[in-house]
C-alpha positions as CSV (number, residue, x, y, z in Angstrom):
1,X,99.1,101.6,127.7
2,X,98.7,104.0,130.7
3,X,102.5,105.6,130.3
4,X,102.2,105.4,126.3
5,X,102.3,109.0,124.5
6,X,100.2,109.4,121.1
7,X,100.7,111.2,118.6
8,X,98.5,114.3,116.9
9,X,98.0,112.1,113.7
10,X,97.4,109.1,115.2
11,X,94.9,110.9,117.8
12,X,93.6,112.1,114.6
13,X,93.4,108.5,113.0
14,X,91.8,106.5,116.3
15,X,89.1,109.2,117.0
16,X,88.4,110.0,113.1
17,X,88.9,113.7,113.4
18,X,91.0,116.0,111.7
19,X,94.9,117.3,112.3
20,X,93.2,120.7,111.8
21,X,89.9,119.9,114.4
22,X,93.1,118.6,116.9
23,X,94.4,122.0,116.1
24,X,91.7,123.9,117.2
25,X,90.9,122.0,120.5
26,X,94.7,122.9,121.1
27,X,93.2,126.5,120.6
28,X,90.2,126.5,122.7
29,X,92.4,124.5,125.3
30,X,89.6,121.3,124.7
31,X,92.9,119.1,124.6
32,X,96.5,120.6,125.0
33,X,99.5,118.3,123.9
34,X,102.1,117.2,126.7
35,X,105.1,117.6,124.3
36,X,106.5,117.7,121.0
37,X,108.3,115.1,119.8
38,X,109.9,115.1,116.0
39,X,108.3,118.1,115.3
40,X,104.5,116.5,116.2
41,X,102.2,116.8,119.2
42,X,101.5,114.1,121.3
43,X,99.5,113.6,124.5
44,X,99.2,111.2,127.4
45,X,96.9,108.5,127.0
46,X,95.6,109.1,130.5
47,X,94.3,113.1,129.3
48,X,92.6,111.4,126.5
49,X,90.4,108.2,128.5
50,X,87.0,110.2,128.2
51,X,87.1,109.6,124.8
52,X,85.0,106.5,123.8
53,X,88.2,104.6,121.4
54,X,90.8,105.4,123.8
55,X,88.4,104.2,127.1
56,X,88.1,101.3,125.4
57,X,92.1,101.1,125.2
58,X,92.5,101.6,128.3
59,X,89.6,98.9,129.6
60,X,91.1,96.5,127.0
61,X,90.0,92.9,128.0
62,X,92.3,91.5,125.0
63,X,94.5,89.2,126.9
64,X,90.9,87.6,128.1
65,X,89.5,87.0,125.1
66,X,93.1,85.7,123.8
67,X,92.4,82.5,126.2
68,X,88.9,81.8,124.7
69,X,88.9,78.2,123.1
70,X,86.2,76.2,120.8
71,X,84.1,73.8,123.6
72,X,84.6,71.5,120.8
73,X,86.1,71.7,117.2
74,X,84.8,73.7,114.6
75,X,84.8,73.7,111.2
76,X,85.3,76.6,108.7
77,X,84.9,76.7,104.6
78,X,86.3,80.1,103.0
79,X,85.9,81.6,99.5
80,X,88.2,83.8,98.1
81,X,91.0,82.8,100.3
82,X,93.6,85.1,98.9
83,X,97.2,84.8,100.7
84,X,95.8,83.2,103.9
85,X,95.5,86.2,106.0
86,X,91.4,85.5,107.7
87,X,92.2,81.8,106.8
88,X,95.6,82.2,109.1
89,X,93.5,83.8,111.8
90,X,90.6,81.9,112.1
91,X,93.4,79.2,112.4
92,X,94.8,80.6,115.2
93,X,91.1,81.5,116.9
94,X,90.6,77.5,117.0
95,X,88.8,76.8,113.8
96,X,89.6,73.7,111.5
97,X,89.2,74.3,108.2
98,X,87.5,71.8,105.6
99,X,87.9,73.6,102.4
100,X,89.8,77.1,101.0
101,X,88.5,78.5,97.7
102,X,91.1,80.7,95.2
103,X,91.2,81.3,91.5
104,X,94.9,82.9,91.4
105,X,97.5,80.4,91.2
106,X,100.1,81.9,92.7
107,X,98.1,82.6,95.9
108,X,97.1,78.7,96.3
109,X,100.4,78.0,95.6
110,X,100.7,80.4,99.0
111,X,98.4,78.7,101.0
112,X,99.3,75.1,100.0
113,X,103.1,75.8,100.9
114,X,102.4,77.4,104.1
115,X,99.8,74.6,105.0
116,X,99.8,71.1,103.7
117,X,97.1,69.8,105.3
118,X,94.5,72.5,104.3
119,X,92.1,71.4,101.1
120,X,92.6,74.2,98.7
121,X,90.9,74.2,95.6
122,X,91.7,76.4,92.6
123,X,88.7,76.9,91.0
124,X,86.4,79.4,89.8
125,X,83.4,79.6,92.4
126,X,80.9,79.1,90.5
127,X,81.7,75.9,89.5
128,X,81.5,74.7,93.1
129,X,79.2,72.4,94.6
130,X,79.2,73.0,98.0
131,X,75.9,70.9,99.0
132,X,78.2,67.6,100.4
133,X,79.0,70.0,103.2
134,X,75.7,70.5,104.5
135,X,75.5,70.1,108.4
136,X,79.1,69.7,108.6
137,X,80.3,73.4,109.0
138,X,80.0,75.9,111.3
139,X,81.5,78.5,109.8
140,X,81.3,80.1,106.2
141,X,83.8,83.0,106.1
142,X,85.1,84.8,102.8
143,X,86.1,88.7,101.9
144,X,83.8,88.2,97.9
145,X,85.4,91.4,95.9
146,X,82.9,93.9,95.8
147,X,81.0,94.0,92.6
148,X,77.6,96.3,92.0
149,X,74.3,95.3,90.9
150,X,71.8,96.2,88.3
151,X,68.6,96.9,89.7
152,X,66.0,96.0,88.9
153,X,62.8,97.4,91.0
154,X,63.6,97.9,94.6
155,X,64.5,94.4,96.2
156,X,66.8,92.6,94.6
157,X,66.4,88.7,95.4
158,X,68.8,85.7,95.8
159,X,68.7,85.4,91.8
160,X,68.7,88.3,91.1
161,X,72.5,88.6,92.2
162,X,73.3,86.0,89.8
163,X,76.6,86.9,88.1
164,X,78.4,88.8,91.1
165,X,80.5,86.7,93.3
166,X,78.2,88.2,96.3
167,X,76.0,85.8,95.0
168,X,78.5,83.1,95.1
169,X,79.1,83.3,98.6
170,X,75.4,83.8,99.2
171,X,75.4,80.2,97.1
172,X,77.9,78.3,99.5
173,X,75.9,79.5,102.7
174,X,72.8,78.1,101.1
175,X,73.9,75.1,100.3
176,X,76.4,74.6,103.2
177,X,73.6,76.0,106.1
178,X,76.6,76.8,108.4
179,X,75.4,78.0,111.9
180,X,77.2,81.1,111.3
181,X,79.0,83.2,108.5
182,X,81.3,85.7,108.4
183,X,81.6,88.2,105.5
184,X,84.5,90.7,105.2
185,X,85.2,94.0,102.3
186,X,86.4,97.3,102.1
187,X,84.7,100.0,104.1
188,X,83.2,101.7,100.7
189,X,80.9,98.8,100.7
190,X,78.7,100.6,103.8
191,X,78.6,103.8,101.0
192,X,78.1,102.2,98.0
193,X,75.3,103.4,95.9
194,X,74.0,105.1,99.1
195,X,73.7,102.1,101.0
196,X,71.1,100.1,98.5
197,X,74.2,97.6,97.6
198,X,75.0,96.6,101.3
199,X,71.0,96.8,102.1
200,X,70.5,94.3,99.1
201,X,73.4,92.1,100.6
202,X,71.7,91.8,103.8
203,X,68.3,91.2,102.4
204,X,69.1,88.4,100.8
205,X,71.3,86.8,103.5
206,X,68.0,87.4,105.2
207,X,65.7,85.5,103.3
208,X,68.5,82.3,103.6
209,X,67.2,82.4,107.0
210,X,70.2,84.2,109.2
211,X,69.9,86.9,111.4
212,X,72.0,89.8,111.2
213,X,74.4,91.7,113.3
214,X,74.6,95.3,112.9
215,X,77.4,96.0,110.1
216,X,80.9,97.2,111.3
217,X,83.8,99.0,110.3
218,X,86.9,97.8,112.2
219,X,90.0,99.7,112.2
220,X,93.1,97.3,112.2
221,X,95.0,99.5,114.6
222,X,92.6,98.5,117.2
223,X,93.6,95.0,117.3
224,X,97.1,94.2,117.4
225,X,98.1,95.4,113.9
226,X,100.4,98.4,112.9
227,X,98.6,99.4,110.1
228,X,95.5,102.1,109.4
229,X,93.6,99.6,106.9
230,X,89.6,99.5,108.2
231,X,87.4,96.9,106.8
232,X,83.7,96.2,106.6
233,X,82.6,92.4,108.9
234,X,79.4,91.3,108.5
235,X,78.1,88.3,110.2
236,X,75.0,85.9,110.7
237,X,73.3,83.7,112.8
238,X,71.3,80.7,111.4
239,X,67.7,82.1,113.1
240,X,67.0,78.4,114.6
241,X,70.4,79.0,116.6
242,X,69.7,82.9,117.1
243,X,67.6,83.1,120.0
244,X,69.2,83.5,123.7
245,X,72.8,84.3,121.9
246,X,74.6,87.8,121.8
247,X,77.2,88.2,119.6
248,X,79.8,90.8,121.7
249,X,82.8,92.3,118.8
250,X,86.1,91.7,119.7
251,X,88.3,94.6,122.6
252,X,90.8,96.3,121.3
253,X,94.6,95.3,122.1
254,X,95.0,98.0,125.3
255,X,97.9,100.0,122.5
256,X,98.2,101.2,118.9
257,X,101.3,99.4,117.4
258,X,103.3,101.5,115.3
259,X,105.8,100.5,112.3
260,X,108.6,100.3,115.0
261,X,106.7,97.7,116.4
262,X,107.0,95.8,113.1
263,X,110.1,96.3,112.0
264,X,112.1,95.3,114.8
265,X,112.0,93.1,118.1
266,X,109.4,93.5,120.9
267,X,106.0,92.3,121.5
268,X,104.9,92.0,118.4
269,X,107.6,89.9,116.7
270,X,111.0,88.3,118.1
271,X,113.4,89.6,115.8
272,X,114.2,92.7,114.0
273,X,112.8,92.1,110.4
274,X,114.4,90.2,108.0
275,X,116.4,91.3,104.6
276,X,114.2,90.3,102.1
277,X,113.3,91.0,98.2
278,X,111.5,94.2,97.2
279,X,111.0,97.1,94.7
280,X,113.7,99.7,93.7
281,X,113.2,103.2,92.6
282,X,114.7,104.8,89.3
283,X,117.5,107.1,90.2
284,X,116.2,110.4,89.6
285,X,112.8,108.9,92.1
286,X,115.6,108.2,94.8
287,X,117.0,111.7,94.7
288,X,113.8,113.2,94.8
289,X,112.3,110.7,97.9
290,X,115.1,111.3,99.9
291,X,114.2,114.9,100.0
292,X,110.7,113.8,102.0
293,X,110.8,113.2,105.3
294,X,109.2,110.6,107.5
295,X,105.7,110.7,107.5
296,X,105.7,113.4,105.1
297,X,105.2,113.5,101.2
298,X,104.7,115.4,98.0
299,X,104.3,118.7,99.5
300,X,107.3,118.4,102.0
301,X,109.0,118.8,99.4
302,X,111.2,122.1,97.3
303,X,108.9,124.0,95.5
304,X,111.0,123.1,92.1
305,X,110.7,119.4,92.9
306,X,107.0,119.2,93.8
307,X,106.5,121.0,90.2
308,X,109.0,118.3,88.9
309,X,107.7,115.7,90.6
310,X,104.2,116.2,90.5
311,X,103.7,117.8,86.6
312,X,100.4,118.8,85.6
313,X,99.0,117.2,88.7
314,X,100.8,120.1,90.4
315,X,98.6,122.6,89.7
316,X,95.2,120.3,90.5
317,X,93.1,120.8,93.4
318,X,93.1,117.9,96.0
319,X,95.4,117.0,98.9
320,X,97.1,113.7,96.8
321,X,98.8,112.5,100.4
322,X,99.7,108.9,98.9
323,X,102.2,110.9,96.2
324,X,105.3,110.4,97.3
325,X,104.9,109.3,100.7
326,X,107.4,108.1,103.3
327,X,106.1,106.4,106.5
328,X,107.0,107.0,110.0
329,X,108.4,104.6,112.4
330,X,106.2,106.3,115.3
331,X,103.1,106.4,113.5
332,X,100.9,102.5,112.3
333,X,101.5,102.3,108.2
334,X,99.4,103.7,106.3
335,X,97.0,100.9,104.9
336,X,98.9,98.9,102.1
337,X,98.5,98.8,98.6
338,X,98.9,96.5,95.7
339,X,102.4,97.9,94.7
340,X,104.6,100.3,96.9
341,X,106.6,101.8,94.5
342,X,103.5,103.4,92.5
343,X,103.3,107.1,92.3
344,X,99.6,107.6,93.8
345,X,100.0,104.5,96.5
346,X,103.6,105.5,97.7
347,X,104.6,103.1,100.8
348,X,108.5,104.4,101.2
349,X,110.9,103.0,104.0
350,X,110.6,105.4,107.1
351,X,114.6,105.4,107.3
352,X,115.7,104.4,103.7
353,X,114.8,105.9,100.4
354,X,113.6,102.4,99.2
355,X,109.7,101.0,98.8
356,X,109.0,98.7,101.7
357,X,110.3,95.1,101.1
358,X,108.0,91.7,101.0
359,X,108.7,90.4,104.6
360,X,108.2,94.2,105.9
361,X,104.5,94.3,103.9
362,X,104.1,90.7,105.7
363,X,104.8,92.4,109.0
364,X,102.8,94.8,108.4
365,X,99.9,92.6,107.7
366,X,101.2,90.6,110.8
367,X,102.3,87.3,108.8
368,X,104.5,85.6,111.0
369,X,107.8,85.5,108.8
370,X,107.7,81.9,108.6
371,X,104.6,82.4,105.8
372,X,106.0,82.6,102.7
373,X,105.0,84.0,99.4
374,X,104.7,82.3,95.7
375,X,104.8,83.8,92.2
376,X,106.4,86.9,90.8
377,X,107.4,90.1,93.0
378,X,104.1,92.0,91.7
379,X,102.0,88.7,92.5
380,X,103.3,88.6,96.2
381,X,102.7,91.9,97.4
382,X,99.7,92.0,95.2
383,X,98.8,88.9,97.5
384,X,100.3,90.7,100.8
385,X,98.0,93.8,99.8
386,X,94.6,92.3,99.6
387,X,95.0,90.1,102.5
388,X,92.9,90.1,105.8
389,X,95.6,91.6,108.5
390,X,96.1,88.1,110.3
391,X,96.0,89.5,114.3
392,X,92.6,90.9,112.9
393,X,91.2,87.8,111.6
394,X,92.4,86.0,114.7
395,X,90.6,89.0,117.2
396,X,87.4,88.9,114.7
397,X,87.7,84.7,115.3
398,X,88.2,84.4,118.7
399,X,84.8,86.5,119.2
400,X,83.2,83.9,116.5
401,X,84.6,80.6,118.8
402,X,82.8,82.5,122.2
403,X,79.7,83.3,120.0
404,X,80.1,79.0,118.8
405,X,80.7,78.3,122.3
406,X,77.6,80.4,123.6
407,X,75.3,78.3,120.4
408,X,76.6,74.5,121.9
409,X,75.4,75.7,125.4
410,X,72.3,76.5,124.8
411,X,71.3,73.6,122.1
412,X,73.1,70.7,124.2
């Protein structure tokens, strides 16, 4: 990473700053760019090491943790498997999983494709039983979709989150008692309703008798994935197992990947991305996206085709940066949406004036391209959307398999 050059907005992205803070260090000469390049700053990795994210970059002990393996096997159940994306990378960290829980079709048509062998069940939840698999997993991972509570007094109890599919997953790690779980969600989660929904989660996985690690927001770009998507981990320890362990979060990769990285051959895939099925935009959409160029959007745009473009929303307050938005090969994509080719979630080609394609999404969610996708075109990058950025999942289990590892050395 040492001769790599970074851009101002992904500078701006990795130490969660501002363009316009960037701008005024560049004033006060606090930071001063090396070059410009397409218009952009960028600066030398080395100028920017006493920064915390970017000294961890450069101390990167990645390809170490890539050679951790389980002391024995271990054994996963996951709710609300989605696509396969944490599934896929807790694969790959070593675990072996007993059971996958979906409700759509079309994604456990996804999984069972891609992986014969796994037991998926497509079921609603909370018509599980999940008590046959007590003292037989180690692991209880799922991403539940975020749903609020009604409160009622200041603590809400197990029961009280009856009805919410936290309480599901809550459920299964009762009756299961793995020695560890792992809960994943969107960043808005550590906001929501000022904190009291998270605070209520924890509580309760409390009281089933884990103990907590500190809540994190990861940022994908960190760990091998060329994408800005952040998400929320939460993890326990069963409390007879949590004394004399430390759980340590995964190192960064020592570079952020960009969408050059996924689109063509290097070290993140073999080959240059494959042709593959994807969304089209009506002609008069064409004409006007070609006039925006990479990583730009609405506003790059003639004054007569932002009005055109935009309507009555042209004369709103608010910044609106998904409208019309291209992506840049030199910058990680922006964090993917359920559809591309909407107005307000705009993922456009960096080179041509298309939406990105299916095995592109994939890529950018680093799916090898052998995993394919069932169901209609909305369903699959509806699936690719939601999913759990594989090289994520596998970083996140990699650092669960050393914390297994450090658990069987100290109980055997």
């Amino acid at each position: 990473m040492n001769n790599r050059m970074v851009s101002r907005t992904t500078v701006a992205d990795i130490l969660s700053v501002s363009k316009y803070t960037l701008e005024r260090w560049e004033e006060n000469n606090k930071l001063v760019p090396q070059s410009i390049k397409n218009g952009e700053p960028v600066y030398s990795i080395e100028q920017l090491k006493d920064f915390k994210p970017f000294s961890k970059l450069l101390n990167s002990s990645w390809d170490e943790e890539c050679k951790i393996k389980p002391a024995r096997e271990y054994t996963s159940v996951e709710l609300f498997s989605g696509a396969g994306g944490l599934a896929l990378g807790l694969e790959q960290a070593g675990f072996t999983h007993l059971l996958l829980n979906e409700l759509d079709p079309d994604a456990c048509n996804t999984l069972r494709f891609n992986r014969p062998n796994w037991r998926v069940i497509e079921a609603d939840v909370s018509q599980l039983d999940f008590s046959a698999y007590q003292g037989k997993v180690d692991l209880v991972a799922g991403g539940f979709p975020c749903q609020a509570f009604s409160y009622a007094g200041n603590k809400l109890g197990f029961q009280d989150t009856r009805g919410t599919l936290f309480f599901e997953f809550a459920r299964a790690v009762n009756e299961i008692k793995p020695k560890i779980f792992l809960a994943e969600n969107v960043r808005g989660l550590m906001s929501h309703d000022k904190g009291r929904t998270l605070q209520t989660m924890q509580s309760v996985m409390e009281s089933l008798g884990y103990t907590l690690i500190e809540p994190k927001v990861l940022k994908a770009m960190f760990y091998k994935v060329p994408q800005k998507r952040e998400r929320l981990f939460l993890i326990g320890i069963r409390n007879d197992l949590a004394n004399g362990v430390e759980y340590q979060w995964p190192s960064p990769y020592y570079r952020v990947l960009t969408l050059r990285d996924a689109f063509y051959a290097g070290e993140l895939y073999d080959t240059d991305v494959p042709e593959s099925e994807g969304q089209e935009y009506p002609l008069r959409k064409k004409q006007i996206m070609e006039k925006v160029p990479p990583g730009g959007y609405w506003k790059d745009l003639p004054i007569e085709l932002q009005k055109e473009y935009m309507k009555k929303s042209f004369y709103l307050s608010g910044g609106k940066t998904g409208v019309a938005r291209r992506l840049s090969l030199d910058e990680p994509s922006l964090t993917l949406t359920c559809s591309p080719a909407q107005k307000q979630t705009e993922r456009c080609h960096p080179i041509e004036t298309r939406p990105l394609q299916i095995r592109e999404y994939a890529r950018i969610q680093t799916f090898p391209d052998a995993w394919q996708f069932y169901g209609s075109l909305s369903s699959k990058y509806k699936q690719i959307g939601n999913a759990v950025p594989v090289n994520l999942a596998a970083a996140v289990g990699r650092s669960l398999v050393r914390l297994l590892n450090d658990i069987e050395a100290i109980n055997n």
